[in-house]
NUKOL-685510 format. One record per residue (C-alpha): residue in three letters; x, y, z. Coordinates in steps of 0.25 Angstrom, whole numbers, padded with zeros to 4 digits, always signed. Layout:
BEGIN
ALAXYZ;...
This chain:
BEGIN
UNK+0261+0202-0510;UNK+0262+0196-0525;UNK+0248+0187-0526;UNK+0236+0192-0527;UNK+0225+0182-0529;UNK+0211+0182-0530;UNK+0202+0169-0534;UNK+0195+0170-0550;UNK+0186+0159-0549;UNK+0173+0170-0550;UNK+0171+0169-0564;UNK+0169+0154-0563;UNK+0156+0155-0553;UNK+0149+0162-0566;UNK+0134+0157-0568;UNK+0137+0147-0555;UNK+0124+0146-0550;UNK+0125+0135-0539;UNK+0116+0139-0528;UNK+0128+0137-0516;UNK+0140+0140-0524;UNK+0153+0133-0518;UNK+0163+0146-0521;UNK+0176+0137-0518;UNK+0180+0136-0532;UNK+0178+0135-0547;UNK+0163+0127-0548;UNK+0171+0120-0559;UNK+0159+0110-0563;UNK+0152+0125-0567;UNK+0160+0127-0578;UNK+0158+0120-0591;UNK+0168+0112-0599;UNK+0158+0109-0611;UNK+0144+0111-0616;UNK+0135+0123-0617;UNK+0140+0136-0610;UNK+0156+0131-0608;UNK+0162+0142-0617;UNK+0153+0153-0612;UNK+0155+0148-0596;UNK+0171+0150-0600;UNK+0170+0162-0607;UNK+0162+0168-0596;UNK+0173+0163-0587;UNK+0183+0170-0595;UNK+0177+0183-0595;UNK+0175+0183-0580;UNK+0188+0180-0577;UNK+0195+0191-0586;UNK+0184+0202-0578;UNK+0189+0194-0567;UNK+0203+0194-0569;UNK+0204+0209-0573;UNK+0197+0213-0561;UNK+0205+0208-0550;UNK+0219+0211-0556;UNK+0214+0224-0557;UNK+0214+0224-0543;UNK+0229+0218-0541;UNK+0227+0203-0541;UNK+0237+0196-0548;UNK+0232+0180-0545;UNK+0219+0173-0546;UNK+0215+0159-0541;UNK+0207+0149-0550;UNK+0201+0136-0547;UNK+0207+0126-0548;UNK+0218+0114-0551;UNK+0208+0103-0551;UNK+0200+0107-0562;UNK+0212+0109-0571;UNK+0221+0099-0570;UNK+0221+0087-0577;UNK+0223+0072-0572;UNK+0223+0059-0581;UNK+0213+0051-0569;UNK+0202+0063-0572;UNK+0188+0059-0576;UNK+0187+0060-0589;UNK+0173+0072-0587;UNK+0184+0080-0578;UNK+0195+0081-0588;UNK+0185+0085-0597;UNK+0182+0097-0589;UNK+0196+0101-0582;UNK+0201+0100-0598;UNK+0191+0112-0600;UNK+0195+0118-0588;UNK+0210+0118-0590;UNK+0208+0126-0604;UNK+0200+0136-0599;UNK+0207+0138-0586;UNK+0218+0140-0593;UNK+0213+0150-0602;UNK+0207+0157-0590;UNK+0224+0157-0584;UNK+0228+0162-0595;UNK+0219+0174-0596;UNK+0222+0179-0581;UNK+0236+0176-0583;UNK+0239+0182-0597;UNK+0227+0193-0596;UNK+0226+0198-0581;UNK+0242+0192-0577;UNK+0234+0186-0564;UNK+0241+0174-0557;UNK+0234+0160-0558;UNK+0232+0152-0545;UNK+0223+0139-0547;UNK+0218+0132-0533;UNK+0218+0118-0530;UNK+0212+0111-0519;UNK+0219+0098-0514;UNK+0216+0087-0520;UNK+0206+0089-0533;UNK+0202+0075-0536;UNK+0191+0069-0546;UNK+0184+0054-0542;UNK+0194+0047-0553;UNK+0207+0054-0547;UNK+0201+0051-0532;UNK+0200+0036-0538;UNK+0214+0037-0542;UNK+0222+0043-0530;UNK+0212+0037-0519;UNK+0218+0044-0506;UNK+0233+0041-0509;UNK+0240+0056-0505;UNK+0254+0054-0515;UNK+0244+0051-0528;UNK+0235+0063-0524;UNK+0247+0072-0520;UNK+0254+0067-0534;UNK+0241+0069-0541;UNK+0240+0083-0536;UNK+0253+0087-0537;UNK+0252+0083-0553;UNK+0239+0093-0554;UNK+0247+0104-0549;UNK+0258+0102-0558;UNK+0249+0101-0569;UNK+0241+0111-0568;UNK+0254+0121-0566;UNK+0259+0116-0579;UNK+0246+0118-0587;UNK+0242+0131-0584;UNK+0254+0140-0582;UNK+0245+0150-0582;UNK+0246+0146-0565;UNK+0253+0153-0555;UNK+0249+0142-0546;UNK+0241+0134-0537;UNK+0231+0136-0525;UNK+0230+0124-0516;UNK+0216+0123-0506;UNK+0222+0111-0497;UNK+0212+0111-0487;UNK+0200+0114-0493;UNK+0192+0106-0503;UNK+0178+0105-0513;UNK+0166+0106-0505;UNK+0155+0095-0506;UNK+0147+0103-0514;UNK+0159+0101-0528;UNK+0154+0094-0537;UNK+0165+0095-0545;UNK+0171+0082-0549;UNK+0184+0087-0545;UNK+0184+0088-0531;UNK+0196+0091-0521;UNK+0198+0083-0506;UNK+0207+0088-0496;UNK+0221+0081-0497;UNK+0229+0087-0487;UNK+0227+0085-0474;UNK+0239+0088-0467;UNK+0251+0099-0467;UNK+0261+0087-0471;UNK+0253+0084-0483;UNK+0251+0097-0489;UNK+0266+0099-0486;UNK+0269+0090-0495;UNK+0260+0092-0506;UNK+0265+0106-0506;UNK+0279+0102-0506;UNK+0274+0092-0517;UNK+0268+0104-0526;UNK+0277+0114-0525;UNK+0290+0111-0533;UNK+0277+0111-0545;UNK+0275+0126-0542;UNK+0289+0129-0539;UNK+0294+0123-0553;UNK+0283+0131-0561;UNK+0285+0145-0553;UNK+0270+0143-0546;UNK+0263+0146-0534;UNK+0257+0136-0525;UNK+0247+0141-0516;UNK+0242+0134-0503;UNK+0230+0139-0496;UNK+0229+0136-0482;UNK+0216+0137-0482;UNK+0208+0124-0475;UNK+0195+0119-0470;UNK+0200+0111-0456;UNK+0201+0099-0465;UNK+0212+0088-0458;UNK+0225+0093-0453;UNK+0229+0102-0465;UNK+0215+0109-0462;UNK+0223+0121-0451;UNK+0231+0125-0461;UNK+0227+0137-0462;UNK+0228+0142-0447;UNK+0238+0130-0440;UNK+0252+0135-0441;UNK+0256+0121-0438;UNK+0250+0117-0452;UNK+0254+0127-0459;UNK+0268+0126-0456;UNK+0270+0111-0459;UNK+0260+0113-0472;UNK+0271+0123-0478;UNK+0282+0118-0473;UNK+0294+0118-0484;UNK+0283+0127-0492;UNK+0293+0138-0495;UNK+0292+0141-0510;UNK+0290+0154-0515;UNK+0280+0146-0526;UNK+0270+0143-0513;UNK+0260+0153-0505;UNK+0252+0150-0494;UNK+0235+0154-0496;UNK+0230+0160-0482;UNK+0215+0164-0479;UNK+0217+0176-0471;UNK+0209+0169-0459;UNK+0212+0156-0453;UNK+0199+0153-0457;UNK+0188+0155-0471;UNK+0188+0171-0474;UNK+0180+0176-0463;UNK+0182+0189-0454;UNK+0184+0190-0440;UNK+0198+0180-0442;UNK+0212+0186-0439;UNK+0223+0186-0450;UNK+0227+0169-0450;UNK+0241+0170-0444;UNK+0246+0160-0455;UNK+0250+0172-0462;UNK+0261+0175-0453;UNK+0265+0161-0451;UNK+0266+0155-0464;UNK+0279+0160-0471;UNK+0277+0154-0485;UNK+0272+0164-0495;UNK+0258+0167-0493;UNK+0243+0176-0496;UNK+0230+0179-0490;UNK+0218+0176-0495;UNK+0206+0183-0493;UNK+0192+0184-0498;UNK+0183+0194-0506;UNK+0171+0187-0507;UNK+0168+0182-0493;UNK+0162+0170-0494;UNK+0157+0170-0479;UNK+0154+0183-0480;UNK+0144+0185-0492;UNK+0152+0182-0503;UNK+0152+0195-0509;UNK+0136+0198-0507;UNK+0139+0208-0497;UNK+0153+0217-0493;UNK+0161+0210-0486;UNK+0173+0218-0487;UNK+0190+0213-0482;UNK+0195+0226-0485;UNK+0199+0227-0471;UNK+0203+0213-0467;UNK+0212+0212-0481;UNK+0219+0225-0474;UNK+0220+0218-0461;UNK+0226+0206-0466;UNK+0235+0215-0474;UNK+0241+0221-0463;UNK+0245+0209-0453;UNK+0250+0201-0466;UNK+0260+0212-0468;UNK+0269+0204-0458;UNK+0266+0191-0464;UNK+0278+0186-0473;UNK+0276+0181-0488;UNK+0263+0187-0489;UNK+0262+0186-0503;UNK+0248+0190-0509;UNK+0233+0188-0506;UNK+0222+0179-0512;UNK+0208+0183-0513;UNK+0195+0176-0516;UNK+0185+0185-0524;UNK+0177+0172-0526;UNK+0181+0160-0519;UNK+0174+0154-0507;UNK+0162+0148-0501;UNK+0149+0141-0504;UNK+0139+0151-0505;UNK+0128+0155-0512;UNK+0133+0169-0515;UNK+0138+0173-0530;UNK+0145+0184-0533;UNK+0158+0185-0541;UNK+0170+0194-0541;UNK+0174+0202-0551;UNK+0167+0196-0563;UNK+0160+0204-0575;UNK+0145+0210-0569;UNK+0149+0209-0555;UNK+0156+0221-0551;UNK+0146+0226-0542;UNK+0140+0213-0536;UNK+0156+0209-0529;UNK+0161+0223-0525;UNK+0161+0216-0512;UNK+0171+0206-0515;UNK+0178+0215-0525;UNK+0181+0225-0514;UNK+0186+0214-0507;UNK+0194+0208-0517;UNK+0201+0224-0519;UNK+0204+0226-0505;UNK+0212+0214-0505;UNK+0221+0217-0516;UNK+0222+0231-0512;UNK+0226+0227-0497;UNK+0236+0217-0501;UNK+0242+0223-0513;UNK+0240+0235-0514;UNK+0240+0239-0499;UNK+0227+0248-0502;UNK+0218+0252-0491;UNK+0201+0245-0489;UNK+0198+0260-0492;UNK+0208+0262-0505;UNK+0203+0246-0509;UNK+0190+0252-0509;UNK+0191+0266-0516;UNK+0197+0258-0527;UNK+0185+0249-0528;UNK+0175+0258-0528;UNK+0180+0273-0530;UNK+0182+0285-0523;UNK+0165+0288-0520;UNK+0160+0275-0517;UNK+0173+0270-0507;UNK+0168+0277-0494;UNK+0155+0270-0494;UNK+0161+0256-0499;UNK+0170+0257-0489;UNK+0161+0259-0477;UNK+0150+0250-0483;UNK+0161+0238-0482;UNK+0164+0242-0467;UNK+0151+0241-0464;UNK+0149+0228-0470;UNK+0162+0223-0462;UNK+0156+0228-0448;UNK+0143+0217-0452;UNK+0151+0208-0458;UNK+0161+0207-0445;UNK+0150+0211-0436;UNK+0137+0203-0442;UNK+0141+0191-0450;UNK+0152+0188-0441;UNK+0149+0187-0427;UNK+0160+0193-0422;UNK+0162+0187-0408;UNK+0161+0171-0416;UNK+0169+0176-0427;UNK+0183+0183-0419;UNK+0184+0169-0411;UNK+0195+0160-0416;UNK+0189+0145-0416;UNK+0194+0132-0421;UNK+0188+0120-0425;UNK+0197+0107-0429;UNK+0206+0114-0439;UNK+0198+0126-0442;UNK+0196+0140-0436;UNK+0181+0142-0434;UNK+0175+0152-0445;UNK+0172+0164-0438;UNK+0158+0166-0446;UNK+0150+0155-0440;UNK+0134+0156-0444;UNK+0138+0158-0458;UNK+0142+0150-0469;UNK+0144+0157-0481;UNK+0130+0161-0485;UNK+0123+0154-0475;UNK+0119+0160-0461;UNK+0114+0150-0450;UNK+0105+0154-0440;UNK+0102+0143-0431;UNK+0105+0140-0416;UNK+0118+0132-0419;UNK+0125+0144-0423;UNK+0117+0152-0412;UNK+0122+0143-0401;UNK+0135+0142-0408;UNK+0139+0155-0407;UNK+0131+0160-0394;UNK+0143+0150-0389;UNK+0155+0156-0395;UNK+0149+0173-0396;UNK+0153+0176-0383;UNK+0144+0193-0383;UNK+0132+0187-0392;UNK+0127+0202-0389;UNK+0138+0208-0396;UNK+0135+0199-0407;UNK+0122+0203-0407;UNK+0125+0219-0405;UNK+0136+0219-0417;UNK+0127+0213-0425;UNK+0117+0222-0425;UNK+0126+0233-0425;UNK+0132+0231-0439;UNK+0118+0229-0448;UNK+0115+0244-0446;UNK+0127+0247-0454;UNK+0118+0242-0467;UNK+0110+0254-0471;UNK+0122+0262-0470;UNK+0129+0250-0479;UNK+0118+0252-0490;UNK+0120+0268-0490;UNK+0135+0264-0493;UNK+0133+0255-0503;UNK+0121+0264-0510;UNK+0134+0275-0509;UNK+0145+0266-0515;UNK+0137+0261-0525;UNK+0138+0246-0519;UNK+0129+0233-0520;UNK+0118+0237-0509;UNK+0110+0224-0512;UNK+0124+0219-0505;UNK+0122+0226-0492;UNK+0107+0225-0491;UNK+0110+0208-0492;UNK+0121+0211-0481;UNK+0110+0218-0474;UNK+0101+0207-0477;UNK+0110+0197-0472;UNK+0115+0202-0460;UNK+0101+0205-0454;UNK+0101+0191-0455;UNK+0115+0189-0447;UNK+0108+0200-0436;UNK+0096+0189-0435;UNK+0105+0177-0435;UNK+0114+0184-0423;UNK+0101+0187-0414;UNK+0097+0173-0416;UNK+0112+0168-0413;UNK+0114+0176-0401;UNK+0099+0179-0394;UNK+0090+0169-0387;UNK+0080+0162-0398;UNK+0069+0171-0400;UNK+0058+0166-0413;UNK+0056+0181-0416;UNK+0072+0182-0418;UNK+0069+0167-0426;UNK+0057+0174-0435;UNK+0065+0185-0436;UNK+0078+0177-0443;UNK+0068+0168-0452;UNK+0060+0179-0457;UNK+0073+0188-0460;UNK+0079+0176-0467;UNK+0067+0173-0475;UNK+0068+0190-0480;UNK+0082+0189-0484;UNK+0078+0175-0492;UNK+0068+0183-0500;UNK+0076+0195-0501;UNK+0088+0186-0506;UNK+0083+0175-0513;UNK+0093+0164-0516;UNK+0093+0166-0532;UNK+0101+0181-0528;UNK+0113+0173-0523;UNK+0114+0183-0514;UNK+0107+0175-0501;UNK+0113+0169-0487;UNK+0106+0158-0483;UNK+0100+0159-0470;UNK+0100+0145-0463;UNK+0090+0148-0450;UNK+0085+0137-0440;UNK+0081+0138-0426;UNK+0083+0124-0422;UNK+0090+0123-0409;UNK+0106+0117-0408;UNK+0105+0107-0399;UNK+0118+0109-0393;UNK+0119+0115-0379;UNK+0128+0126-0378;UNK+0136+0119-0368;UNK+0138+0109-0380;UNK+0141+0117-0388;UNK+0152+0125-0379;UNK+0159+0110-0377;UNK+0161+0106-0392;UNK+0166+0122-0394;UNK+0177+0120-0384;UNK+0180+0105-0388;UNK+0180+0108-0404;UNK+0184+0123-0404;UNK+0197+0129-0401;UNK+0200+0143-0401;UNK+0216+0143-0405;UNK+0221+0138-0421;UNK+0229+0126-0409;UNK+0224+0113-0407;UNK+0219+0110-0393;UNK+0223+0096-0388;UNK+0207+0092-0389;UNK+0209+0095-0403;UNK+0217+0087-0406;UNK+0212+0075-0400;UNK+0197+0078-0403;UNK+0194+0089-0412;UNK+0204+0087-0425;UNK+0203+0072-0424;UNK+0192+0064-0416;UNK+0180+0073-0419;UNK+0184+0073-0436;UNK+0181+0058-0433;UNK+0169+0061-0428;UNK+0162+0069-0435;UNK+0166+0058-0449;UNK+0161+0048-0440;UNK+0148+0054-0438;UNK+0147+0062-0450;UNK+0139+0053-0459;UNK+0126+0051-0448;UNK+0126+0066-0445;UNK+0129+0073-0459;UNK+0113+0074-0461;UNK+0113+0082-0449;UNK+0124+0090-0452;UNK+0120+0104-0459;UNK+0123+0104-0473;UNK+0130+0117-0475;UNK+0139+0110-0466;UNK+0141+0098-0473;UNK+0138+0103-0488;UNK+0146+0115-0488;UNK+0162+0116-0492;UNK+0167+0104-0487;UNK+0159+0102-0477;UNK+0159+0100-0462;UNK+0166+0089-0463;UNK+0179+0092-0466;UNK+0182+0101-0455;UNK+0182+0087-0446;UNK+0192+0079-0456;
């Protein structure tokens, strides 16, 4: 392996203070471009980034990922206010290049979603793909010849800004077939081959039109990188064929993909408290590690310290003051250098981290936290299923949506339909919180965060109520019980510590019967990656008409974390 990324967009989240932060990328409208407070913002940025950049090649990483083309590269039909800004950006972006270039000797990727568009530029190219393609196409070859500092380019296809950007440069999905993005890649890449840069492709996707299986349909795939056979091109593959949850199998892309190709993984797991608590991949990363040994042109791995989700949680990795409040996502971010490039053990990764005396203890504390995690804020007889919706396997972590947990009869009845032993469930549960006193003894002994495990504790008391309510006959005791708990753990972590899930409780009852429910399953759920026939005629075409048909009278009714949040239900039925 020869590339080792990891994403350096931490030291731009600095004095962020957004209630609900949208943790996809750069929050490019923070950062100034004039007035009070620019140069001290930027020199702030710098500092952070040196600490930044020292840290994590000390550890071996030899690339970082920066967001992103749109907000550097010029075009004469921009508003005038937005070259104004992406003038200020490009000078000190470059300065930033040339410091972990010239200083550190890391490798520069820059992301680009496709397409970035402003209102003028959308005016100009209306929906005519060539003019978009051409207009793209001109961005990239400009942005490779003003910044040489770049090794290359990281492109999102299927994956766009959520409806909470503000920014007004927002990117819209392009793509929406294999053949399309087969030939923009074609199209692109005589740019990188001529200069001696990379172009990356993440496989990554949301379900969004037919381009939206990329990343499990082998059938896509294959005619998505057809003729892709440069040595100046590199597949991007999530280690799942889903988001970064547990519970999923290696994605056997890996070993059907022949073009050049890395893993990514992440460090700060954003459905899984975002560095608030240990949430360790040390053992996964060696997993992975091992059935990839077969896989061909595997050539590196790309970690996110930072990146991901909208949430509420803050910290940051590897920046000046926080060396104790992310040893979570910095043990993470060491195990998986040290498994993929060093071919180190979980034990000798941890040793390293944190010494001889205190290892032991570290080590047992993080096995513990993996039994709850895999135990308690998974359910594990929902999570090991294999489901798939339209053109999206089904997350396997289902009453949670990164820092919120519903309690509420709809997912009750939901998963009393597909957890087939709801007293296991119950029993496993139960079981893994008595690990937390001796969790707090090992984290006294190591000398780590124990306000971390006592919020874990916290939290997970919480799961243990949610799973009696989801799995036992409605009781009003059980029901006092969940709103007086909630109500403690509101006091005892207030919103102003950043630190808080928000508990979303109701009692109303789901007014669909469960042999209703047990229908549309079977109709709209498949449990192979293939299309059934009933698919095909219904579920990939005819019900994506009717949800935009009736989308308008019943988006009131619809909850607004489901409409509000990333880009929204809606897309998966595009």
């Amino acid at each position: 392996m020869e590339l080792f990324l990891i994403d350096a967009v931490g030291p731009f989240f600095r004095g962020y203070s957004k209630r609900r932060i949208n943790w996809s990328k750069i929050p490019f409208i923070h950062l100034k471009t004039c007035g009070d407070g620019m140069e001290e913002q930027w020199a702030g940025i710098e500092a952070d980034m040196r600490v930044f950049a020292a840290e994590v090649s000390a550890l071996g990483y030899n690339a970082v990922t920066l967001d992103d083309l749109a907000h550097l590269a010029e075009h004469p039909l921009h508003e005038p206010e937005i070259a104004a800004d992406i003038a200020v950006f490009r000078e000190r972006f470059a300065q930033l290049f040339e410091m972990l270039v010239e200083d550190f000797g890391l490798k520069v990727f820059l992301t680009s979603d496709i397409l970035p568009l402003t209102p003028a530029l959308e005016a100009a190219f209306g929906d005519d793909p060539a003019a978009l393609e051409a207009y793209y196409a001109n961005l990239v070859e400009g942005i490779l010849d003003d910044f040489p500092q770049l090794s290359g380019i990281i492109l999102r296809i299927g994956e766009s800004d959520g409806h909470d950007v503000k920014d007004p440069i927002r990117t819209r999905l392009h793509l929406r077939n294999p053949k399309e993005t087969n030939r923009l890649l074609r199209k692109l890449m005589p740019a990188f081959e001529v200069r001696g840069k990379t172009l990356i492709l993440r496989t990554w996707t949301v379900g969004v039109h037919r381009i939206g299986d990329l990343i499990w349909h082998r059938g896509t795939l294959a005619e998505t990188l057809e003729g892709m056979d440069s040595p100046n091109f590199i597949v991007s593959m999530k280690h799942g064929e889903s988001d970064f949850f547990r519970h999923l199998p290696l994605n056997k892309a890996f070993f059907a993909v022949k073009q050049r190709k890395i893993i990514e993984l992440q460090a700060r797991r954003e459905y899984e408290g975002a560095g608030e608590y240990p949430s360790y991949i040390g053992g996964a990363c060696e997993a992975f590690a091992r059935e990839l040994d077969t896989a061909e042109n595997m050539v590196g791995i790309s970690v996110w310290c930072q990146t991901g989700g909208w949430h509420r949680f803050q910290r940051l990795a590897f920046l000046p003051g926080n060396r104790h409040s992310d040893i979570w996502i910095r043990l993470n971010t060491a195990a998986a250098i040290d498994i993929f490039r060093y071919q180190k053990s979980v034990e000798q990764s941890v040793v390293e981290m944190m010494g001889e005396e205190r290892a032991a203890a570290t080590l047992q504390l993080l096995r513990h936290a993996d039994t709850l995690i895999l135990q308690l804020l998974y359910i594990e007889d929902f999570a090991r299923q294999k489901l798939f919706f339209r053109r999206v396997r089904i997350p396997p972590l289902l009453n949670i949506y990164w820092d919120c947990l519903f309690i509420n009869h709809a997912v009750s009845k939901t998963l009393r339909h597909f957890v087939p032993d709801p007293e296991r469930a119950l029993r496993s549960g139960q079981g893994a919180t008595t690990l937390f006193p001796e969790m707090i003894r090992l984290a006294r002994e190591a000398e780590l965060p124990i306000a971390d495990i006592e919020h874990m504790r916290d939290f997970f008391a919480m799961l243990q109520l949610a799973r009696r309510y989801y799995f036992l006959p409605f009781d009003e005791e059980l029901a006092e019980s969940i709103r007086a708990a909630k109500k403690e753990y509101k006091k005892r972590y207030p919103p102003s510590t950043r630190q808080r899930y928000r508990i979303k409780v109701s009692f109303e009852p789901f007014k669909v019967k469960r042999r209703t429910l047990s229908w549309a399953a079977s109709l709209l759920l498949r449990k192979k990656r293939g299309y059934r026939l009933i698919d095909h005629l219904f579920t990939l075409h005819l019900i994506g008409y009717v949800f935009r048909l009736f989308k308008p009278r019943e988006s009131k009714a619809m909850p607004k974390f489901l409409r509000k949040s990333a880009m929204g239900v809606d897309s998966l039925f595009r």
